[in-house]
C-alpha positions in Angstrom: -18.3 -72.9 18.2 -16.1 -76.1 17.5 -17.8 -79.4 18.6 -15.8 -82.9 18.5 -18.4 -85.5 18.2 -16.8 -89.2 19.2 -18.2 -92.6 18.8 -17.3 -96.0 18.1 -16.0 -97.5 21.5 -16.8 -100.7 23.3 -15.8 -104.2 24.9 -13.9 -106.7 22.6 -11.5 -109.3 23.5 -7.4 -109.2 22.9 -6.8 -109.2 19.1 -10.2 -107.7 18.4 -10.5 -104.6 16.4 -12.7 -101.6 17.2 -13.2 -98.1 14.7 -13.4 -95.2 16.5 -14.7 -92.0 14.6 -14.8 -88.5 15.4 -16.4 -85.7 13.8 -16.1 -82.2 14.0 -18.0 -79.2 13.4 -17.5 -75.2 13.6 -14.0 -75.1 12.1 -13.7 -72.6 9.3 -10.3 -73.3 8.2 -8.2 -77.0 7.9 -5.0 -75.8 9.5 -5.2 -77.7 11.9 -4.7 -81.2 14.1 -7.2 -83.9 14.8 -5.6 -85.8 17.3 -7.2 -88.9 20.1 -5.6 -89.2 23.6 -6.2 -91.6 25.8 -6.7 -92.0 29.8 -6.5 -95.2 31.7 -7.6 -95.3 35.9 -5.0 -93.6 37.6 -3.5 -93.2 34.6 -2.0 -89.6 32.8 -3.4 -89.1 29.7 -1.0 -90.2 27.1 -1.1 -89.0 22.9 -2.3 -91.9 20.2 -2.3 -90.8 17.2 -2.5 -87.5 15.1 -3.3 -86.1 11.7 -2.7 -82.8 10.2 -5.1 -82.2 8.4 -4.6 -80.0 5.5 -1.8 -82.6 4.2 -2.9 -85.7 6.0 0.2 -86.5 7.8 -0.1 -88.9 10.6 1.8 -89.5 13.7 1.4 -92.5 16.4 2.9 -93.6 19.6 5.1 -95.8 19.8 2.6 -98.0 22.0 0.3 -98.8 19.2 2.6 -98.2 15.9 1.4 -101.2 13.4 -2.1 -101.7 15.1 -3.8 -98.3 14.5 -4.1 -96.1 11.9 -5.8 -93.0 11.8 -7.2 -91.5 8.5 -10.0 -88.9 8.0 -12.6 -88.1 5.5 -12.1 -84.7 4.3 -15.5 -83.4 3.2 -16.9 -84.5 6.5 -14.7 -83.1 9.0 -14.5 -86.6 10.0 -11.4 -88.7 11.8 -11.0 -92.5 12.4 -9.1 -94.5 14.4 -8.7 -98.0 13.4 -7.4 -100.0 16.3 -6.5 -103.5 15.2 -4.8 -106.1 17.6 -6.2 -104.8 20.8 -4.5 -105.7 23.9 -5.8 -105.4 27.5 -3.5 -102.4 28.0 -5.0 -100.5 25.3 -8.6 -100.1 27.4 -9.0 -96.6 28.4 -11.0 -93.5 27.7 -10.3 -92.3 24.1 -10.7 -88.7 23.5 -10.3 -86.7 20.3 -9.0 -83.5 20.2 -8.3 -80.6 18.0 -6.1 -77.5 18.0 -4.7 -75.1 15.1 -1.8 -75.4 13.5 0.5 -77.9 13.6 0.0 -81.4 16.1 1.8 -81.8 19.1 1.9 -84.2 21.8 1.4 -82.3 24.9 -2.2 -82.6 25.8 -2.0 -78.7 26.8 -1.9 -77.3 23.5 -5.4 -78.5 22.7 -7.9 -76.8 23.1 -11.1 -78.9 21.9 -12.1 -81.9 23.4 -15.0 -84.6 22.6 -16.5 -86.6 25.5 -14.6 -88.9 25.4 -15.7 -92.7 24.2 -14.7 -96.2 26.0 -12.9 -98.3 24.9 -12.3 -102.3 27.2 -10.5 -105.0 25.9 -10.2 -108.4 27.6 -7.9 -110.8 27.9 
């Protein structure tokens, strides 16, 4: 049974930096995407970032291009998510997520999902 474990959330002000980390368990094979979503009040739940990760490659949104940066630690099944240069409009929910094969963008396609951490930034 695949479990996505998240953590690392929490209250900074604008410009702060917080290191979100997600780790998973139950996989038996690493084709596949690790990927973090996020959902704001009233808000649809929009992609971040996303790593493939039997090669590594990432992809980001255009929203927070040059301010995170996602990168994993191979022999623990373990994905982070370095926000740097938070702005208000980057406090949500932050999920992580995980699906086979290749990573896509529409929330639909995944079909793991952690709990889901909080992340508030102030102005």
């Amino acid at each position: 049974q695949v479990q996505l474990v998240e953590s690392g959330g929490g209250s900074v002000q604008a410009g702060g930096s917080l290191r979100l980390s997600c780790a998973a368990s139950g996989f038996t094979h690493n084709d596949r995407c690790m990927a973090w979503f996020r959902q704001a009040p009233g808000k649809e739940r929009e992609a971040v970032a996303r790593i493939y990760v039997f090669s590594g490659r990432t992809g980001y949104a255009d929203s927070v291009g040059g301010r995170f940066t996602l990168s994993q630690d191979y022999a623990k099944n373990t994905v982070f998510l370095q926000m740097n240069s938070l702005k208000p409009e980057d406090t949500a929910m932050y999920y992580c997520a995980a699906k086979s094969g290749a990573c896509a963008q529409d929330t639909a396609q995944y079909r793991n999902w952690g709990q889901g951490t909080q992340v508030t930034v102030s102005s």
